[in-house]
N, C-alpha and C positions, 0 to 999 in steps of 0.2 A: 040324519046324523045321530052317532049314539051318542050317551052321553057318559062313557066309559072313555078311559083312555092309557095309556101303559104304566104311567107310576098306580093310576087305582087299581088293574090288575095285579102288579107285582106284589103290591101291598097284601091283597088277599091271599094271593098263590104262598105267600112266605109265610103268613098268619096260619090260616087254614090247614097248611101242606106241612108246615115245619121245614119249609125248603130251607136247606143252604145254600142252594144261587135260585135265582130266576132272573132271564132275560126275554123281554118284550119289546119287541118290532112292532111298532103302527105303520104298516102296509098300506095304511088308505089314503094317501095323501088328505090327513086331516078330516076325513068324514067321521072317523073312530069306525069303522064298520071292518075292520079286516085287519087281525091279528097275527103275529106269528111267537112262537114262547117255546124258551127253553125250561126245561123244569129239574131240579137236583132234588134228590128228598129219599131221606130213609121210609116212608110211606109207601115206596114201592118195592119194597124188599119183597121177594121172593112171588110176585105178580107177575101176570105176563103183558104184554104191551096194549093186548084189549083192556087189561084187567085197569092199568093204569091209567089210559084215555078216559074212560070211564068215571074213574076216582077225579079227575080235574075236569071232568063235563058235568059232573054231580054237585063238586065244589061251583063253579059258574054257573050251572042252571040260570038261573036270572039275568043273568048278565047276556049269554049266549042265545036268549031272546031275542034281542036286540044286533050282535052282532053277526054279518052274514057271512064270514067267513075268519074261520082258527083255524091253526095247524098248530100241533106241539110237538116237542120232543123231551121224552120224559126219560130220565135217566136213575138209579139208583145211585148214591156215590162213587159205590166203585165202579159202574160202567161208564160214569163221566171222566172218570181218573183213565182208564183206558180208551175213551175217545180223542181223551186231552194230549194224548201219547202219540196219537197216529200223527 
């Protein structure tokens, strides 16, 4: 069981990131082991989607020790603004 859980991500992801939204799913029925995240943030201006995985696997390192399965979706404002559209 990790001992992470969705408001302790959120918290980092918004600190760290300077995100304007983040949304996190706990997937694991309660083990904490299996994440899923949305992520907003001018941090990924002009990045490409390796570049930004990356920047939030860097941010977690430590965390992501522990958990055995993330998935994110990492958005720059305005590509969230046009996902928000569809």
């Amino acid at each position: 069981m990790s001992k992470y859980n969705a408001k302790y991500l959120e918290d980092k992801l918004k600190e760290q990131l300077e995100a304007t939204y983040v949304q996190v799913s706990d997937d694991s029925d309660g083990c904490g082991g299996k994440f899923s995240v949305i992520i907003v943030s001018k941090a990924f201006e002009g990045k490409s989607l390796l570049q930004k995985h990356r920047l939030v696997n860097t941010t977690l390192a430590e965390e992501l020790k522990e958990i055995h399965a993330f998935s994110q979706k990492s958005y720059t404002p305005e590509e969230w603004e046009k996902v928000q559209s569809q």
